[in-house]
N, C-alpha and C positions, 0 to 999 in steps of 0.2 A: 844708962844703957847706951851702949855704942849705935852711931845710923848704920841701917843694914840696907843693903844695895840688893834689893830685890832681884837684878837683872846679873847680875853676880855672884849667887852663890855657888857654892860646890855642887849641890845637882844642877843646877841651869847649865854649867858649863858644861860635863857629862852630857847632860841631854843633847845641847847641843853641838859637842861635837860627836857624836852619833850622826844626829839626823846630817849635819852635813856629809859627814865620812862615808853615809848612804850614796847623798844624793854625788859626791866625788867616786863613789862604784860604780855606781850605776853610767853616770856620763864616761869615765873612763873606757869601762866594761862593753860596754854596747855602742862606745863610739867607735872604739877599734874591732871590734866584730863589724860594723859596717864598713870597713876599710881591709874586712875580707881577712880577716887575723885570724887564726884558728881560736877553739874553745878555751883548751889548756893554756897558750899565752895570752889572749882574752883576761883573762884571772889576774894577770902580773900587771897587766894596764888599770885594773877596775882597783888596785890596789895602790898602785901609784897613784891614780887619780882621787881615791880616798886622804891618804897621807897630803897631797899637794892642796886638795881644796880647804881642807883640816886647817895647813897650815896657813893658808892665806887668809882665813877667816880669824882665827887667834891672831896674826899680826894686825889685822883691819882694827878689830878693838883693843889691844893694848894698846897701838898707837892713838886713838880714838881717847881712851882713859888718860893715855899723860897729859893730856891737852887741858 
């Protein structure tokens, strides 16, 4: 049987990027609401901010993994 990388599966990853894609809304979303951004573009920050935390988290562990 092949080693299985606990910390790597196919849902671990899902999971987490979920919960980060959250918490990159969330900071996004309500950081620029406190920089007095209206609601409706609010939404396009909490999105970008999902997408960019998303992605700097997947590069942290691939790079992490080739090593």
């Amino acid at each position: 049987m092949a080693d299985s990388d606990d910390q790597n599966c196919t849902l671990c990853r899902v999971m987490r990027g979920l919960a980060f894609g959250g918490m990159g809304a969330a900071l996004g979303g309500y950081g620029a609401m406190l920089f007095g951004v209206g609601r409706e573009e609010a939404m396009y920050y909490a999105l970008f901010g999902a997408l960019v935390l998303t992605a700097l988290v997947q590069r942290k562990r691939s790079n992490r993994d080739r090593k």
